[in-house]
C-alpha positions as CSV (number, residue, x, y, z in Angstrom):
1,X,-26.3,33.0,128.0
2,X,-28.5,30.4,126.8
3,X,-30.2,27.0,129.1
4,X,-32.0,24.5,127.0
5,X,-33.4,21.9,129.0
6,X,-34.9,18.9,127.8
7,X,-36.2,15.5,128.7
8,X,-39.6,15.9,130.3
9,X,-42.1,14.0,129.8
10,X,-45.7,12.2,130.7
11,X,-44.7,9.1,133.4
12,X,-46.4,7.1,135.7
13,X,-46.0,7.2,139.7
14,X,-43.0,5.3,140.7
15,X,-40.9,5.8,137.4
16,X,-38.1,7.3,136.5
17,X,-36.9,11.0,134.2
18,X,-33.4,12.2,133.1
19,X,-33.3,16.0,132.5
20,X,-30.8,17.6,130.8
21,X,-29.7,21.2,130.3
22,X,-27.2,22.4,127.4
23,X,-25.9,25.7,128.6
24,X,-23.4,28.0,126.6
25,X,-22.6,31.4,126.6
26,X,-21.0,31.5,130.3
27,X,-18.0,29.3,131.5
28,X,-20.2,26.8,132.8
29,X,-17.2,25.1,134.7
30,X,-17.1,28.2,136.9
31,X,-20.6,28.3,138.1
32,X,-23.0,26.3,140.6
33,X,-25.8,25.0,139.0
34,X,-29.1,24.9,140.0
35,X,-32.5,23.0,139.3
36,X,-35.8,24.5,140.0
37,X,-39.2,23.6,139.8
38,X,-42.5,25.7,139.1
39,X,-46.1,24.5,140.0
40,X,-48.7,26.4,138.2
41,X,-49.3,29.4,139.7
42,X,-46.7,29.1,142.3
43,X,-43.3,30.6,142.7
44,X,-40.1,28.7,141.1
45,X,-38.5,26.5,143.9
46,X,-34.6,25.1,144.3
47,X,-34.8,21.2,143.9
48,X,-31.2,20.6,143.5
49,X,-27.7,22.4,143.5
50,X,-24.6,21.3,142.4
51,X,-20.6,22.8,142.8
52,X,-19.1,24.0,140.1
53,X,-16.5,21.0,140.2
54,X,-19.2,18.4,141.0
55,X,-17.9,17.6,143.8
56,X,-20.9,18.5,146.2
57,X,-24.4,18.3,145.6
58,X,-27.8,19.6,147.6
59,X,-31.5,18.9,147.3
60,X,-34.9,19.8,148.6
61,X,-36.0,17.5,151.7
62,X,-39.0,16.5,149.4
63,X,-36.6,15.4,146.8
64,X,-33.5,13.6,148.7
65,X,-32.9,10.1,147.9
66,X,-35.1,10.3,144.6
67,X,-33.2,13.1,142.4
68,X,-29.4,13.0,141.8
69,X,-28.5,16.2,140.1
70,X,-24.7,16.0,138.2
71,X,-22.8,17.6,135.5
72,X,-20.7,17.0,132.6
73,X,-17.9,20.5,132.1
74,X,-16.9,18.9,129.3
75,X,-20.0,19.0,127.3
76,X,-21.4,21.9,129.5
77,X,-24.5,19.6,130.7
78,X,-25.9,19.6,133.9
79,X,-28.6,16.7,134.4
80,X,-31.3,15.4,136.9
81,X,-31.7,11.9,137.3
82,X,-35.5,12.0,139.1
83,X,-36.4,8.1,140.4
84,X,-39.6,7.2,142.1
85,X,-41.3,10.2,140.9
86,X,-44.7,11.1,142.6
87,X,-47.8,13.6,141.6
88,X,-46.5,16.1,143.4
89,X,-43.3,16.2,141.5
90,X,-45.4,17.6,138.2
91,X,-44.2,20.8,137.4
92,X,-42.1,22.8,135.2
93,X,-38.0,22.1,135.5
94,X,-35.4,25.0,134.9
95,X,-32.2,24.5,135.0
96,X,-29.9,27.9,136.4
97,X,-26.7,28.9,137.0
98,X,-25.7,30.8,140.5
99,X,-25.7,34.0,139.7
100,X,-26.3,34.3,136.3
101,X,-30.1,35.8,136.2
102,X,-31.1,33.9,132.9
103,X,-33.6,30.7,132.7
104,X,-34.4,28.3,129.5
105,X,-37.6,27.6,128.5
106,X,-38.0,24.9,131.1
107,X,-39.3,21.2,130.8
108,X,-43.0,19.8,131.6
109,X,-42.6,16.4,134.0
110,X,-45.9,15.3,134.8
111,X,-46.5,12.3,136.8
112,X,-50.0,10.4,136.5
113,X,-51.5,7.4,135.9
């Protein structure tokens, strides 16, 4: 199993990150899959879930009309479209599948002016 996300970045308050995670080694189309979040020296959190056919998502109350978390079975992607982004959103993302007890290297967002 392998989750490579990517797209993090340095962004001011108010703007806008796509994530992405390439996963492989697992039939992706079969699993939920999950973003997490990890502030330093704090636990990893669940931001957003998705179904394994897309069809229903979930999020964090912190997060809910800022993050849309979707996926792409053909290309084994799942993504996190984070709008408005705040301070409080700096962390490390992960990107996980249900189940599967294996996490990528993770992504830096940090939100600052």
């Amino acid at each position: 199993v392998q989750l490579v996300e990517s797209g993090g970045g340095l962004v001011q308050p108010g703007g806008s990150l796509k994530l992405s995670c390439a996963a492989s080694g697992f039939t992706f189309r079969s699993y939920v899959m999950r973003w997490y979040r990890q502030f330093p020296g704090k636990e990893r959190e669940l931001v957003a879930s998705i179904t394994s056919a897309g069809t229903s998502t979930d999020y964090i109350r912190s997060v809910q009309g800022r993050f849309t978390i979707s996926r792409d079975n053909d290309k084994n992607m799942v993504y996190l479209q984070m709008n408005n982004l705040k301070p409080e959103d700096t962390a490390v993302y992960y990107c996980k599948a249900r189940f599967l007890d294996y996490w990528g290297q993770g992504t830096q967002v940090t939100v600052s002016s």
